[in-house]
C-alpha positions in Angstrom: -20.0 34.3 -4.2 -21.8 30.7 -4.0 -19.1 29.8 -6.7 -16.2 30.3 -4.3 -18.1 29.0 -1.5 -18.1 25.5 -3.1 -14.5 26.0 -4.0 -14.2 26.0 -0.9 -16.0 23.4 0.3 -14.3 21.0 -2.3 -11.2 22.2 -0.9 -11.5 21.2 2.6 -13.0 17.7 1.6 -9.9 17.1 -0.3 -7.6 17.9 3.0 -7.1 14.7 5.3 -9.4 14.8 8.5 -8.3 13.3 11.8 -10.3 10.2 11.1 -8.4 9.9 8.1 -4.9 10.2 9.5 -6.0 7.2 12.3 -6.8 5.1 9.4 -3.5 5.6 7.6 -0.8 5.6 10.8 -3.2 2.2 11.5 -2.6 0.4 8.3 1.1 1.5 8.0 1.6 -0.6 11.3 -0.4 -3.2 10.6 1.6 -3.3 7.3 5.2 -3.4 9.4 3.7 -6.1 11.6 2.8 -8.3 9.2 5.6 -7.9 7.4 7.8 -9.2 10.4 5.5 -12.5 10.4 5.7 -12.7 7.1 8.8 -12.3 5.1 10.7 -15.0 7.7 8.3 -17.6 6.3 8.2 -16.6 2.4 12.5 -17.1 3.2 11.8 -20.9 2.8 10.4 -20.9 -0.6 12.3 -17.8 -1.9 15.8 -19.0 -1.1 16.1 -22.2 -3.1 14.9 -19.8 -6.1 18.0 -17.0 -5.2 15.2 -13.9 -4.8 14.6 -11.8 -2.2 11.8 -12.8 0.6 10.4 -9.7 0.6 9.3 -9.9 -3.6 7.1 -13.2 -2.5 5.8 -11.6 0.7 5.5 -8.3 -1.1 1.7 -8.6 -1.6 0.9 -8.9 2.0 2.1 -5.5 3.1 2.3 -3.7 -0.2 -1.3 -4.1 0.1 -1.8 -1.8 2.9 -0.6 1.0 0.3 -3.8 0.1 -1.5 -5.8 0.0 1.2 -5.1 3.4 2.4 -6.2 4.9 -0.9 -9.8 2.6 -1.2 -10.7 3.6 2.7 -9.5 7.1 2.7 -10.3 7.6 -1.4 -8.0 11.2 -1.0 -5.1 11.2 -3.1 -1.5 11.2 -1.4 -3.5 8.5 1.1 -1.2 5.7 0.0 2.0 7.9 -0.2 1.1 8.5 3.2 1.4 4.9 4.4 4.5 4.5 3.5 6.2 7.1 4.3 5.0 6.4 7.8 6.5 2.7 7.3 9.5 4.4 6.2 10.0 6.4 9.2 9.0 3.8 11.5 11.3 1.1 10.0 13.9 3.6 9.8 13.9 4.7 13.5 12.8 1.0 15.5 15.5 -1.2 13.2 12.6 -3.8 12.6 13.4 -6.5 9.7 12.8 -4.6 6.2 15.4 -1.8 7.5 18.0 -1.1 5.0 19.1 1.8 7.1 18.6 5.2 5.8 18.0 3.7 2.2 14.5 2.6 3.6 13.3 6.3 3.1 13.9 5.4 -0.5 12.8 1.7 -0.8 9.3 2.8 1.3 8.4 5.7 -0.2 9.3 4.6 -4.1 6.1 2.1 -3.9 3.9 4.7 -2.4 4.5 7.2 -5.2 4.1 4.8 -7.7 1.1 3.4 -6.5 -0.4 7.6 -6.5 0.7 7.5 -9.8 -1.3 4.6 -11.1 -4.0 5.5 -9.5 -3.8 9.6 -10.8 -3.6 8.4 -14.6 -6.1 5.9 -14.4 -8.4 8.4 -12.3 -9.1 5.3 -10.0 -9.0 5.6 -5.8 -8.8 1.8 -5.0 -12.9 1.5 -6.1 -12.7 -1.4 -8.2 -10.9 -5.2 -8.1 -8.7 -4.4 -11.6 -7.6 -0.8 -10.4 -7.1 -2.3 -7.1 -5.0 -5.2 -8.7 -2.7 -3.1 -10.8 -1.9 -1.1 -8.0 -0.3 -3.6 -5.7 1.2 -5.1 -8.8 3.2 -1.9 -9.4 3.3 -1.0 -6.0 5.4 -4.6 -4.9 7.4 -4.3 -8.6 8.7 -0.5 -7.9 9.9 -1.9 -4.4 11.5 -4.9 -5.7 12.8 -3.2 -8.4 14.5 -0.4 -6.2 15.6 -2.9 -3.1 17.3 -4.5 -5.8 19.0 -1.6 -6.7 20.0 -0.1 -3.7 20.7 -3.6 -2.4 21.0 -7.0 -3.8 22.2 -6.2 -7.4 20.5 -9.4 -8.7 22.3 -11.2 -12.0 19.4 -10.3 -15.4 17.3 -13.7 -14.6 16.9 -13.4 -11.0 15.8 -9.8 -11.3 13.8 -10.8 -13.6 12.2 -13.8 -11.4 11.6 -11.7 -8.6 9.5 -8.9 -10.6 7.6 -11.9 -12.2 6.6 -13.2 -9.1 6.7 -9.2 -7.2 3.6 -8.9 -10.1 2.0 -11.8 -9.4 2.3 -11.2 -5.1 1.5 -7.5 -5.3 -1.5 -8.1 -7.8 -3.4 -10.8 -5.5 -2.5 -8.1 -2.4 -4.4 -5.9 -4.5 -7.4 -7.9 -5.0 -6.8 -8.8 -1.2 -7.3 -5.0 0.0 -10.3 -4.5 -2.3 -12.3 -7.4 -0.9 -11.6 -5.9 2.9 -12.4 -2.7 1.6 -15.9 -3.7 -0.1 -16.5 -5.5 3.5 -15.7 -2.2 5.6 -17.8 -0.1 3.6 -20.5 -2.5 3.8 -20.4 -2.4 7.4 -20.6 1.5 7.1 -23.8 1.0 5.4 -25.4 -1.5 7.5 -24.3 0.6 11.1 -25.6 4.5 9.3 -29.1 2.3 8.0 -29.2 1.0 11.7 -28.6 4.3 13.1 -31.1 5.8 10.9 -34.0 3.4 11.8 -33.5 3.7 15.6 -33.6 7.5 15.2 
């Protein structure tokens, strides 16, 4: 009987709470935001080099998909984020919409990104998981914009998951850093908490 009870318990901790679902629906718009700011300015260098905006920008918002799994540390976290930013680019029209094809180009990252982090048993707790993450998070969206999309010539495909790699992994590093500093904060409000109790 105590065996099933923990089951159980273990269960329910795996389940998103409400708390949880703030955090995600939060960081997918942040993520759409920034991305709005963003890919309009990585245009200026991008364009002279004949690859996409969104492969240099990449790491700013494919972070968030990172993010989401280090805060939350529940698998499906990150595929959670964006398919929220799939929904919400798809229905608003913002700049990243490729109509209903954003479903696709959204979502891909996030699954790739629970991937990683299922075979390498990692939730978003360390800098090098954190990094390899974005890295393959802003790749798998390059890589399928470009299909769905673009249809980039070899060396320009090629370019832009070179420098997808290098923008995704320093996102990565990027969302480990604010995650270390949030759960920090955690600790210093509960140790607060407990010494005025």
């Amino acid at each position: 009987m105590q065996h099933k009870g923990k089951n159980k318990t273990r269960f329910r901790q795996r389940r998103f709470l409400l708390e949880d679902y703030i955090i995600i629906t939060m960081l997918a718009a942040i993520g759409i935001a920034i991305k709005v700011i963003i890919v309009p300015l990585a245009h200026i260098i991008s364009g002279p080099l004949f690859i996409p905006g969104g492969v240099l920008a990449g790491g700013s918002y494919m972070m968030f998909l990172v993010l989401g799994m280090a805060l939350v540390k529940k698998r499906g976290a990150a595929f959670a984020v964006s398919l929220i930013q799939a929904v919400l680019v798809t229905i608003s029209g913002t700049l990243g919409s490729h109509g209903a094809a954003s479903i696709i180009t959204y979502t891909i990252p996030g699954l790739v990104v629970e991937l990683w982090f299922f075979v390498s048993c990692h939730k978003g707790c360390c800098a090098f998981c954190c990094f390899v993450g974005g890295m393959l998070a802003n790749m798998a969206g390059s890589f399928t914009v470009n299909l769905a999309i673009f249809n980039l010539p070899l060396v320009p495909l090629l370019l832009s998951l070179c420098v997808s790699a290098l923008s995704g992994g320093l996102g990565g590093l990027v969302a480990n850093m604010v995650a270390r500093n949030v759960e920090k904060l955690a600790i210093i409000r509960n140790n607060g908490e407990e010494r005025d109790a």
